[in-house]
C-alpha positions in Angstrom: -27.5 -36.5 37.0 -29.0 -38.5 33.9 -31.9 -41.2 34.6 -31.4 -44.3 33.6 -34.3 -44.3 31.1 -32.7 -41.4 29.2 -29.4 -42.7 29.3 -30.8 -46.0 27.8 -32.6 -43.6 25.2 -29.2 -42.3 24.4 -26.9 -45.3 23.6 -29.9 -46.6 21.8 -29.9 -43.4 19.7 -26.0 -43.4 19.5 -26.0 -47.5 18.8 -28.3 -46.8 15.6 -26.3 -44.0 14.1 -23.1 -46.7 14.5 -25.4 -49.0 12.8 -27.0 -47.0 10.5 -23.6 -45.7 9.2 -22.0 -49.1 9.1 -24.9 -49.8 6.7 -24.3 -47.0 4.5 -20.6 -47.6 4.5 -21.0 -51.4 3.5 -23.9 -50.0 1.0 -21.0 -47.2 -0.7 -18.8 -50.1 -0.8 -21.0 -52.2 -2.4 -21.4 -49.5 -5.2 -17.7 -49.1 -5.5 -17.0 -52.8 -6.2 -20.1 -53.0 -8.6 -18.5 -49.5 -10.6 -15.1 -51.3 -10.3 -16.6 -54.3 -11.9 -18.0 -51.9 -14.4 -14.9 -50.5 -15.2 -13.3 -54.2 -15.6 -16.0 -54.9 -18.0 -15.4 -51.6 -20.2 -11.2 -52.2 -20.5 -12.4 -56.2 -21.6 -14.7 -54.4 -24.1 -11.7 -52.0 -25.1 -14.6 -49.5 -24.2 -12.3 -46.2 -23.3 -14.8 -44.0 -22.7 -16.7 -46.1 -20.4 -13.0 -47.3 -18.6 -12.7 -43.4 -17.9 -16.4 -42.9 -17.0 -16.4 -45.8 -14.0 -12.6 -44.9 -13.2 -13.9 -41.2 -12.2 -16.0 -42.8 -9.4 -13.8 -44.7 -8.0 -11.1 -41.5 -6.6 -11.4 -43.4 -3.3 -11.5 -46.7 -4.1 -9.9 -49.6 -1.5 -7.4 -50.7 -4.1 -6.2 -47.8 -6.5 -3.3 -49.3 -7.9 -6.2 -51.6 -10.2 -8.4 -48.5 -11.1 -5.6 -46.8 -12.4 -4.2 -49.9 -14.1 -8.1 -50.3 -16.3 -7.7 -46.8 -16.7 -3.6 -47.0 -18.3 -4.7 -49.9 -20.1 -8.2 -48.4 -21.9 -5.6 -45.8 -23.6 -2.5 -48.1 -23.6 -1.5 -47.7 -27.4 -1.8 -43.5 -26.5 -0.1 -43.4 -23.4 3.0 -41.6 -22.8 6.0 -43.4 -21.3 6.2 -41.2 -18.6 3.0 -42.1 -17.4 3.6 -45.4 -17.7 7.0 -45.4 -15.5 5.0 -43.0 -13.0 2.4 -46.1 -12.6 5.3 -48.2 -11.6 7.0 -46.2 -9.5 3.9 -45.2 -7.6 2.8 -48.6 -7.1 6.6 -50.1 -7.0 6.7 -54.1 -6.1 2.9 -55.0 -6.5 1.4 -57.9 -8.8 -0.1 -55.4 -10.7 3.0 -53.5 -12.1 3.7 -56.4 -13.5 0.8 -57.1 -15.0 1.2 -53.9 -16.6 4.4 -54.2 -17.8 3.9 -57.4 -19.9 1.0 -55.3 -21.9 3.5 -52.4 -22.4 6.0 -55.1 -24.0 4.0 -56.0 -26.0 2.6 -52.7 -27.4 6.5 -51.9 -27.3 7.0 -54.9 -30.0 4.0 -54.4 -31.9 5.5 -50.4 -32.7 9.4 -51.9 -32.8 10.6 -50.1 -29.7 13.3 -52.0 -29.5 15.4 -49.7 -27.1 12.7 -49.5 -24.4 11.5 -53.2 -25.1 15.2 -54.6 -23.7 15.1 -52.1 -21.1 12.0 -53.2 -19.8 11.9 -56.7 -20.7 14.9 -57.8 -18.0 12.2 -55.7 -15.0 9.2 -58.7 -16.6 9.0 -61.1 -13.2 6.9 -63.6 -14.2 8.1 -63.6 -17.7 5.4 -65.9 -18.7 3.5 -65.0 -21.3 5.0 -66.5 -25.0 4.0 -63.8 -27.2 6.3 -61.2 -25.0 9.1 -64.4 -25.5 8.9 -63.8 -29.1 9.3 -60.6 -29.4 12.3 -60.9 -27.2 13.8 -63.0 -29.6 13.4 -60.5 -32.4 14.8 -58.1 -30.8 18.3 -60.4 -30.3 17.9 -61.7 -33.8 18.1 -58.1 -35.2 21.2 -57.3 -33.2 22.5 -60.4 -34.5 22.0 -63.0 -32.3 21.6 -66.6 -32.8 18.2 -67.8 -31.2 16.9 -70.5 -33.7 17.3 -73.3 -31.2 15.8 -71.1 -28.3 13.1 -70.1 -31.1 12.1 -74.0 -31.9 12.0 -74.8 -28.0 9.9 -72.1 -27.8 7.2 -72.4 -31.0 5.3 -75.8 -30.3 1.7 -74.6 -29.7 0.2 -72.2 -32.9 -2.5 -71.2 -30.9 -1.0 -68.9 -28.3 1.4 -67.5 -31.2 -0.4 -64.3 -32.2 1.5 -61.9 -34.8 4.2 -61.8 -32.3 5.4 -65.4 -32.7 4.4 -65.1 -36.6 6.3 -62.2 -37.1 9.5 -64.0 -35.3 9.3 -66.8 -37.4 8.8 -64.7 -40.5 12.2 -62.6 -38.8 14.3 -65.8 -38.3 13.4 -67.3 -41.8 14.2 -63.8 -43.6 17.6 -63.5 -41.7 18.9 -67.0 -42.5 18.1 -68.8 -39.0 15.1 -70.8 -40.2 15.5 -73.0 -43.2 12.5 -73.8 -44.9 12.2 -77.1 -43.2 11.8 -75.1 -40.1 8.7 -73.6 -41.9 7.3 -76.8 -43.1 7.6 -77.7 -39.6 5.5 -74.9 -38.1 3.3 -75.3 -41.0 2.3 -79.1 -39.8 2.1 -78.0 -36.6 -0.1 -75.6 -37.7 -2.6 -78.2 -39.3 -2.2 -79.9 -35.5 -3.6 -77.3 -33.6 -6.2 -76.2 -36.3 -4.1 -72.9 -36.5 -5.3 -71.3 -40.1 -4.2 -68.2 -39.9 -0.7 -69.4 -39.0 -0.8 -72.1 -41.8 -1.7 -69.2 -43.9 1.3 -67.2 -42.9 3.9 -69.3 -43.3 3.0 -70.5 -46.8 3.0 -66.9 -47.7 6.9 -67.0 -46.2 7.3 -70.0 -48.8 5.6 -67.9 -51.8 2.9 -70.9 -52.0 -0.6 -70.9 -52.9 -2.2 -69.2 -49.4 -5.7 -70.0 -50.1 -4.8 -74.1 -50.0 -3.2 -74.1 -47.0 -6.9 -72.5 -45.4 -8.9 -75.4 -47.5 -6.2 -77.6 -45.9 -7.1 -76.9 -42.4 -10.3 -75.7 -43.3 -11.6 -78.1 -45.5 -9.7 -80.8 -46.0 -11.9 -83.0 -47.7 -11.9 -80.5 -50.6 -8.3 -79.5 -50.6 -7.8 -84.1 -50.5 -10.1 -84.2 -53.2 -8.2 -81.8 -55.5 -4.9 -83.9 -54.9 -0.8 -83.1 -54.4 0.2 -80.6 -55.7 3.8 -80.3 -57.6 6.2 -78.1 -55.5 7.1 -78.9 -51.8 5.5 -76.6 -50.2 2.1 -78.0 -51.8 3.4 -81.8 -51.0 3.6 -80.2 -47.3 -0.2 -78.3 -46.9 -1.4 -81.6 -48.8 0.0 -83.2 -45.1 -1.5 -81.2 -43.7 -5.0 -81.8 -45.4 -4.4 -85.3 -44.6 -4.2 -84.9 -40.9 -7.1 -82.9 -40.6 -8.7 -85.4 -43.2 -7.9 -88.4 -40.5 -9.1 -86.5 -38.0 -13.0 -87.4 -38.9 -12.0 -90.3 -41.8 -8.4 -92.9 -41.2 -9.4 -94.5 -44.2 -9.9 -91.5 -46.7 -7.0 -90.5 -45.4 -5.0 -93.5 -45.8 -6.4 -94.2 -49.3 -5.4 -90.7 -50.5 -1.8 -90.7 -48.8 -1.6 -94.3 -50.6 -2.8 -92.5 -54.1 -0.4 -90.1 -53.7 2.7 -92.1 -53.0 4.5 -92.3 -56.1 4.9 -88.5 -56.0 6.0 -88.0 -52.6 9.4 -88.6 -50.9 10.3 -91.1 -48.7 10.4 -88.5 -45.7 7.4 -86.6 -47.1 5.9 -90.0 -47.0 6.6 -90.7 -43.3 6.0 -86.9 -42.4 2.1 -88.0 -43.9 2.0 -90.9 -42.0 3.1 -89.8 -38.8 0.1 -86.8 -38.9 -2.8 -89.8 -40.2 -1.0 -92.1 -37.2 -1.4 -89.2 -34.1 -5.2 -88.9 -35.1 -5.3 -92.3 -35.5 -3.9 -92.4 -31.9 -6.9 -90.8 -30.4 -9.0 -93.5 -31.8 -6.7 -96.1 -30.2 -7.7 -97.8 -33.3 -5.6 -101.6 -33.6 -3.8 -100.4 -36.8 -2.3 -97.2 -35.0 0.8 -98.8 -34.2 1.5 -100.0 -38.0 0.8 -96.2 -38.7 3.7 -95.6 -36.7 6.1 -98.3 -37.8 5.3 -96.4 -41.7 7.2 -92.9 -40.2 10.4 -94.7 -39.7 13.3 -91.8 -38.4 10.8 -88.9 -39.6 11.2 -85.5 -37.3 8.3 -85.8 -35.0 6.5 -82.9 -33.4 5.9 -83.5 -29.6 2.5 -84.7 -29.4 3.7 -87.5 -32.4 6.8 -88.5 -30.3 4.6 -88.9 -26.8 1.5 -90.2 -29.0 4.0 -93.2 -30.7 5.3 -94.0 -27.0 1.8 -94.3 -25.8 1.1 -96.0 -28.7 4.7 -99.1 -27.8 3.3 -98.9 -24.5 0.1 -100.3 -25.2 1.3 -102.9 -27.3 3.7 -103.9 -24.8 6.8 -102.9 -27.0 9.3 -101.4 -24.5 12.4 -101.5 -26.8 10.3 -98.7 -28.8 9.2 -97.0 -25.9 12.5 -96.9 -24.7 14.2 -95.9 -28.1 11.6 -93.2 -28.2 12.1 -91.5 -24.9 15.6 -91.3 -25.8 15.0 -89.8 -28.6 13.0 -87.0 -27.3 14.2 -83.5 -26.7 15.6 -83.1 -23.0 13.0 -81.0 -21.9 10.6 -83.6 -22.8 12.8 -86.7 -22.1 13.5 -85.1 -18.1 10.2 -84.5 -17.1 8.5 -87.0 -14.6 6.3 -88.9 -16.8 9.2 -90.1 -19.4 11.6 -90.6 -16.5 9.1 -92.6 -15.0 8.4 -94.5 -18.1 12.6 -95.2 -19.0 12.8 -96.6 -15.9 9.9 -99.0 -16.6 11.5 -99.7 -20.0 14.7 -100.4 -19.1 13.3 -102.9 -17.1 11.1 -105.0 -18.7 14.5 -105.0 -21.5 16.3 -106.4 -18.4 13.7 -109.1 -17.7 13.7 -107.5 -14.4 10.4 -107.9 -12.6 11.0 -106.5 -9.0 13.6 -104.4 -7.5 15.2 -102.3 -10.4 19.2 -101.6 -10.3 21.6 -99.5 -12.3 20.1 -96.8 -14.6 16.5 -97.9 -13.9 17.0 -97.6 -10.2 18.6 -94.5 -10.4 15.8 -93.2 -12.9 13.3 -93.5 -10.1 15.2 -92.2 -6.8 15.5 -89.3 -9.2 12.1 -88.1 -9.1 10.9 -90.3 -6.0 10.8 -87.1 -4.1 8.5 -86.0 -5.7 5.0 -85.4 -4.2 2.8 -86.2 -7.4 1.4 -89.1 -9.3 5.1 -90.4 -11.0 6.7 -89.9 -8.0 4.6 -92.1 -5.8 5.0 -94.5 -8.3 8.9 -93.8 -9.2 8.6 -94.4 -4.9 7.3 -97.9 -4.8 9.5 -99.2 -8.0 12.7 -98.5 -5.4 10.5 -100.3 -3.4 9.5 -98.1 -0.6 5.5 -97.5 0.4 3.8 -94.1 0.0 3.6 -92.7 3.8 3.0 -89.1 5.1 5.9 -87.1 6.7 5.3 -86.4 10.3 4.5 -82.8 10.2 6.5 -79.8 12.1 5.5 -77.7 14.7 2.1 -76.0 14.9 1.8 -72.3 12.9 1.3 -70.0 15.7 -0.2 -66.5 15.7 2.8 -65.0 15.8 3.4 -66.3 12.7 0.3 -65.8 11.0 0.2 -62.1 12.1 2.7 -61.0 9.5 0.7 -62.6 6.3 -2.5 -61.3 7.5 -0.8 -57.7 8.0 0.4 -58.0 3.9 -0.8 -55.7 1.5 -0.9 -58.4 -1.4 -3.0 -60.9 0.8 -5.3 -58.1 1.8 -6.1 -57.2 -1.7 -6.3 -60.9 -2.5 -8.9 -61.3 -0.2 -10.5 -58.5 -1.4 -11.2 -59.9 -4.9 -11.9 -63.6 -3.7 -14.5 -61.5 -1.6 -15.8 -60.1 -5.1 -15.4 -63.3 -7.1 -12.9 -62.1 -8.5 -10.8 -65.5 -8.4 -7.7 -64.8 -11.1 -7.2 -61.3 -9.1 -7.4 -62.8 -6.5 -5.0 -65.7 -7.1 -2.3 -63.5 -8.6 -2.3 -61.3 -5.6 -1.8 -64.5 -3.3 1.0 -65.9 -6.0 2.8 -62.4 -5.6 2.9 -62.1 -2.0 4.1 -65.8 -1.8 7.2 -64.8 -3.5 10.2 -64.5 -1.4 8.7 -66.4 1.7 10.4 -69.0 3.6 8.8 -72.5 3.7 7.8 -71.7 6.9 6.0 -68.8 5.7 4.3 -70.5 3.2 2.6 -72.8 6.1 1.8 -69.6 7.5 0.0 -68.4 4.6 -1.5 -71.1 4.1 -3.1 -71.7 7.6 -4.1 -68.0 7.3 -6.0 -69.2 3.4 -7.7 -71.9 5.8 -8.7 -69.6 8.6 -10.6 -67.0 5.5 -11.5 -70.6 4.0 -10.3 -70.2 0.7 -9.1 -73.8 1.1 -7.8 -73.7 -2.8 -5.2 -71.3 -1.4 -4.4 -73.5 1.5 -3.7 -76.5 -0.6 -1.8 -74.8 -3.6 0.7 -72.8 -0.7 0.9 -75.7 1.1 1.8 -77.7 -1.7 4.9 -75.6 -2.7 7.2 -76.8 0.5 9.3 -79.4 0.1 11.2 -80.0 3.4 8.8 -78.3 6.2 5.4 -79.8 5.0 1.9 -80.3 6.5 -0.1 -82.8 4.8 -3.7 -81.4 6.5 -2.9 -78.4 4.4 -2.0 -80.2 1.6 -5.2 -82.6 1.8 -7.8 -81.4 3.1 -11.2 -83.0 4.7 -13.9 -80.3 4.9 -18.1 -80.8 5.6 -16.7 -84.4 6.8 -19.9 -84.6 8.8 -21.8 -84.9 5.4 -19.5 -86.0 3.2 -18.4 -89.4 6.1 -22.9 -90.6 6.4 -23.2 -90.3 2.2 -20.2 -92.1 1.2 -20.6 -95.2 4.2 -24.1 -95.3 3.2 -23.6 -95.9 -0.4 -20.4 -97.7 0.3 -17.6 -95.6 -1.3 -14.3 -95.1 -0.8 -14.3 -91.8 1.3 -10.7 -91.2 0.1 -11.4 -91.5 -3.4 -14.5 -88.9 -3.1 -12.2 -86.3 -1.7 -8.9 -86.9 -4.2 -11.9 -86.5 -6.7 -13.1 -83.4 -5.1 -9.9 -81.9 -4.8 -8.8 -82.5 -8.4 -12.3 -81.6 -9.2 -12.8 -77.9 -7.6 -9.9 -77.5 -4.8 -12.9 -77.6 -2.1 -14.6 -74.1 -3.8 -17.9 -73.9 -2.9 -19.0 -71.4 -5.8 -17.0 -72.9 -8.1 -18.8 -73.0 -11.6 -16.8 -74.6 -15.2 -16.7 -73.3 -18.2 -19.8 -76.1 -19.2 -22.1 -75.1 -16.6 -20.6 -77.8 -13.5 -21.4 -76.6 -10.4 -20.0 -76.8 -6.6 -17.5 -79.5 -4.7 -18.4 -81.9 -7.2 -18.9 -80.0 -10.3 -22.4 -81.7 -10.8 -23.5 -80.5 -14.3 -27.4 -78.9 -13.9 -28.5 -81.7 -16.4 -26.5 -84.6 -14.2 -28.1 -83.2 -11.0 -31.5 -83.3 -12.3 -31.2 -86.9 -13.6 -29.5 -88.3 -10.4 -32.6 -86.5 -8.4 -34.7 -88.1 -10.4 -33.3 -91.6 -9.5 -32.5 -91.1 -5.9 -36.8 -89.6 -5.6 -35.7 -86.3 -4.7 -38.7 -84.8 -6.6 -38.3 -81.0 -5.9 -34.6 -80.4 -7.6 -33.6 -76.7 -8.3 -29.9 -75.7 -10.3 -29.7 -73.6 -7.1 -29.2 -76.9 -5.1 -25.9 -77.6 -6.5 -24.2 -74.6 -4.7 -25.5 -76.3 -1.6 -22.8 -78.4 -0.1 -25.5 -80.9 1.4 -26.9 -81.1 -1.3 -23.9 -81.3 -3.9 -22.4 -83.9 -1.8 -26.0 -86.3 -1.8 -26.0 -85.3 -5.7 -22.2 -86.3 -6.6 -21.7 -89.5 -4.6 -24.7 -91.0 -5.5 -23.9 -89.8 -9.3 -20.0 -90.9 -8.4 -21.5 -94.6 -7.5 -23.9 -95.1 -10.7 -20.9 -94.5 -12.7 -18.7 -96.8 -10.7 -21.1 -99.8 -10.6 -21.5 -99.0 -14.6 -17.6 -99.5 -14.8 -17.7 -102.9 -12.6 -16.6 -101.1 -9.5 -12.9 -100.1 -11.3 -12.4 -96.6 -10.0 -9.9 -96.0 -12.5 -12.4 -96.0 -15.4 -15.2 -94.6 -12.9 -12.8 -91.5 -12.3 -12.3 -91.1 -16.0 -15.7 -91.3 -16.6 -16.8 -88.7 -14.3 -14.6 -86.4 -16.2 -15.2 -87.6 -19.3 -18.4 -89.0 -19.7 -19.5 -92.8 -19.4 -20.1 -92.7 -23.1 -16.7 -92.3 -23.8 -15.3 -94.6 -21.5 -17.2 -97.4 -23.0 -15.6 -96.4 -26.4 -12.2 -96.6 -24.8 -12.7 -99.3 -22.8 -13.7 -101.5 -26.1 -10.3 -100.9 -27.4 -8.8 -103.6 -24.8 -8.7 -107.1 -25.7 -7.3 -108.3 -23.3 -6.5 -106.9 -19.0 -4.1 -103.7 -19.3 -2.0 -102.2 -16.3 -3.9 -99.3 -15.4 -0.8 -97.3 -15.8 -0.7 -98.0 -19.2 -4.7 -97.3 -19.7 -4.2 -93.6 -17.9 -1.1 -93.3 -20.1 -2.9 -93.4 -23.2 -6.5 -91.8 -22.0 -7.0 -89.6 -25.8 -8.0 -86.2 -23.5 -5.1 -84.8 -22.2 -7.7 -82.9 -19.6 -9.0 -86.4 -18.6 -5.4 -87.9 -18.9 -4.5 -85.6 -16.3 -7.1 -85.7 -13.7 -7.2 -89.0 -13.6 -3.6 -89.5 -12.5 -4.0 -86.7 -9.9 -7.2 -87.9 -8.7 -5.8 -91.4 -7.9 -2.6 -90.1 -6.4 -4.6 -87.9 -4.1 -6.8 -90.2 -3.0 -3.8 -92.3 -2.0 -2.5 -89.7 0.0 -6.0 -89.2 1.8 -5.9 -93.0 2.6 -2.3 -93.1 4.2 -4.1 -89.5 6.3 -7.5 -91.3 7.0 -6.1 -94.9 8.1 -2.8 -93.8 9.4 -0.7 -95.9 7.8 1.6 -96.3 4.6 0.0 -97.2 1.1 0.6 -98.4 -2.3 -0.8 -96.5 -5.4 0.0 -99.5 -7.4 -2.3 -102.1 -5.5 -5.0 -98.9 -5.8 -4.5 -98.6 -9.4 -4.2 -102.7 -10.2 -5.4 -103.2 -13.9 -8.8 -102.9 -15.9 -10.1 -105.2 -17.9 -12.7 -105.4 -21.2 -16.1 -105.6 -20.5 -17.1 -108.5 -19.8 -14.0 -110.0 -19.2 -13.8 -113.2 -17.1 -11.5 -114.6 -14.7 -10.9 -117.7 -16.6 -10.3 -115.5 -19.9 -7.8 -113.7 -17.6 -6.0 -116.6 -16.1 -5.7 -117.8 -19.8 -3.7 -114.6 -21.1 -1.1 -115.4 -18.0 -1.5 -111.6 -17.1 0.1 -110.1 -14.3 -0.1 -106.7 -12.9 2.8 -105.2 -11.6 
């Protein structure tokens, strides 16, 4: 018989090895992620021979399919196809196959494998990366194909083109598909988006002089200075020299295009207006809309259409915004925001002022099911409030079990684990493919119990008939977040429409600029606002605190929103874009705007955005908090000028819809 002193030696003993070797476990563990790390780093660094060095430590590693993918990809351009298709039949229906598979397309273009490129390119799921597009193309143009149309739908952003999308335009316009206005085109677009080495390329298509279409986008002031040159293809890099010009001078720009008038065309005229009149745009500048009147019928690209719409909208002129719209490619013309707008258009042409009928009405009930910013409003223009749908039955377990037991949400959780957020995200994304709506509650109940609450709201946000709005909008750390913002008197549903526009409720979540936490509190913003609220022993390390991040933000949140006259439409741009800003923009009113109208035409597309889906979630976090139906209209109402008084107002007859 063992004593009872000996047997309690004994599990002690035993207890300490378990421990002990959990520790060493967690500790090899630890090493593996930080070699897998490693071996990201090398393949990033197109380092082969450190990819191979870290891939030989990890024989063992917890997710193999990625070591062996760093290790294909370090020696991609060397590999042997049969390697290749052994990777994807090893690893047969995971994220990463795919992953792999858009880099072999596009090694497969770059060496004009065109047999093995269209064998492969059908097996691309996610199909989403342009460059891989445009060598698709190619490979239908040489067989004969006609893909011009598809080609111009495709080539509106120079700066993801790579060779790929230069080498398709160069194929199209070499074959007879692309007329040289097709390349003068591209070549304006080019000066758009600051794209030099594309301008470059596509004057070299035209035989024209290479090195002024750099100074073009390069320096514009010199290539201005030197003047217009005679043949077309100079008239069209001088265009572009004077939309780069505008973009730090209007007037220089507008005195040269004036100067060289008399030896442009009438459409090369309006093409040189049109580029001075979108930079012009971002200045919301008074003479903007005269810039526009001056490019008459000229092809616009499609920041020029939406930037002349914004432009009619502004100045109240809804026969142009409506004219406009129509005008636009379908694409453009059918998504939310220009539906929303048509419908708006056709009724101010119709003198109608409240409930909208025939193609207006039928404009909005086509996109008030929609869950986002237009369709809210597109809701309460049929005249209907915003509410939240009474929510199903409760995800059980059972339910839950499933998701939890799937390979592609355990690696997903592995990388969120490591920080490893795009891993991890594409993991999630793939193993949400294929599931019911029911499912996707599921999954993202099982995001919420992990508390990767980005996860939660993005799954959640993908239903359309079974939908749970607590997913959808969540409320976490209320018991900090409810004392700071009743304290400082702030809408507690703004805060958190902010915060999950802002980071999606991740704690760690740092910017490219250095903005840190729920809030995304820049270090620099953080140390100010400690400064005025006397919290005298600030550290950057604070601002991954959520007490702390949450004390920062609001009371930051509130400075700017007294500085903005308590208008937290201009308050929520501001936080984004910077009070200094907002004052410039703000100065362009002369008079009270609808607040639509003001979002509308924000100049940062980044700011234009957030804004819009920081005001329609806070209206959906209102209808949660107070239980009852609401109206983003009445949230949004109007801003005004600074300074601008109720008697001024009432003397302008201004109504807000």
């Amino acid at each position: 018989m063992i004593s009872v002193s000996k047997w309690i030696a004994g599990a002690v003993v035993v207890a300490f090895t378990s421990f002990a070797h959990a520790d060493d476990t967690s500790a090899d563990s630890r090493r593996e992620d930080d070699s897998f790390l490693l071996l990201r780093d090398a393949v990033r660094q197109d380092d082969a021979s450190k990819a191979d060095f870290y891939a030989a430590r990890l024989t063992n590693y917890s997710i193999p399919s990625y070591v062996d993918y760093y290790r294909l990809k370090s020696h991609l351009k060397d590999a042997a196809p049969a390697e290749i298709r052994n990777f994807f039949q090893r690893y047969q229906g995971q994220a990463i196959v795919d992953r792999l598979r858009n880099d072999w397309l596009l090694e497969l273009g770059r060496k004009r494998d065109w047999a093995t490129f269209d064998e492969q390119y059908p097996l691309f799921v996610l199909d989403d990366d342009t460059q891989v597009k445009c060598y698709a193309l190619i490979s239908r143009a040489l067989k004969g194909q006609k893909v011009a149309d598809d080609a111009r739908a495709l080539l509106t952003a120079p700066s993801v083109y790579g060779q790929p999308c230069a080498d398709l335009i160069a194929t199209l316009y070499q074959s007879g598909q692309f007329t040289t206005e097709d390349l003068y085109a591209q070549l304006r677009l080019s000066g758009e988006f600051n794209a030099t080495g594309q301008a470059r390329r596509i004057v070299a298509l035209l035989d024209g002089p290479e090195k002024s279409a750099v100074q073009a986008v390069d320096l514009p002031t010199l290539a201005v200075a030197k003047g217009i040159g005679p043949s077309k293809v100079e008239h069209q890099i001088y265009i572009v020299a004077l939309g780069r010009l505008a973009k730090t001078s209007i007037k220089l720009a507008t005195l040269a295009l004036n100067k060289a008038t008399p030896k442009m065309t009438a459409q090369e005229q309006q093409q040189a207006w049109a580029a001075i009149a979108l930079q012009s745009s971002y200045t919301l500048a008074p003479e903007t809309s005269d810039y526009w009147k001056r490019t008459n019928s000229a092809p616009l690209s499609i920041d020029q259409i939406q930037w002349k719409t914004r432009i009619a909208l502004r100045n109240g002129d809804w026969r142009q915004v409506e004219n406009n719209i129509r005008a636009m490619p379908a694409s453009l013309r059918n998504e939310p925001t220009w539906v929303y707008w048509l419908g708006r258009a056709i009724m101010a042409r119709d003198g109608v002022t409240s409930q909208p009928t025939g193609e207006a009405l039928q404009l909005f009930r086509s996109i008030s099911d929609q869950s986002n910013y237009y369709g809210q409003l597109a809701l309460e223009e049929s005249g209907k409030l915003i509410t939240i749908p009474p929510a199903g039955a409760p995800v059980t377990a059972a339910e839950i079990a499933p998701i939890a037991a799937n390979p592609n949400f355990q690696r997903a959780l592995k990388f969120f684990g490591m920080r490893l957020r795009f891993e991890g995200t594409r993991e999630w994304n793939w193993g949400l493919r294929g599931l019911s709506e029911r499912e996707h509650l599921a999954a993202a109940e099982y995001a919420r119990q992990n508390n990767i609450l980005d996860r939660m709201v993005n799954t959640s946000d993908r239903t359309r008939i079974q939908v749970d709005y607590t997913q959808r909008f969540p409320s976490p750390h209320n018991d900090v977040m409810h004392p700071a913002t009743q304290t400082l008197g702030l809408d507690k549903a703004w805060v958190y429409g902010l915060i999950r526009q802002e980071s999606r409720f991740i704690m760690d979540a740092q910017s490219h600029v250095g903005a840190s936490g729920l809030m995304q509190v820049m270090p620099s913003t953080g140390r100010w606002v400690a400064k005025k609220i006397g919290l005298t022993d600030f550290a950057q390390d604070m601002l991954s605190d959520v007490r702390y991040n949450i004390m920062l933000g609001t009371n930051y949140l509130n400075m700017v929103l007294g500085n903005m006259d308590g208008n937290e439409v201009l308050a929520t741009a501001a936080y984004n874009a910077g009070p200094g800003r907002l004052r410039t923009w703000r100065a362009a009113l002369t008079k009270p705007m609808d607040s639509t109208i003001f979002i509308e035409s924000i100049p940062y597309s980044e700011t234009r955005t957030y804004v819009k889906n920081v005001m329609s979630n806070s209206t959906y976090y209102a209808a949660l908090f107070e239980g009852r139906p609401q109206s983003l209209k009445a949230r949004l109402g109007n801003v005004q000028p600074k300074g601008y008084t109720l008697q001024e107002e009432q003397e302008t007859s201004f109504t807000p819809r």
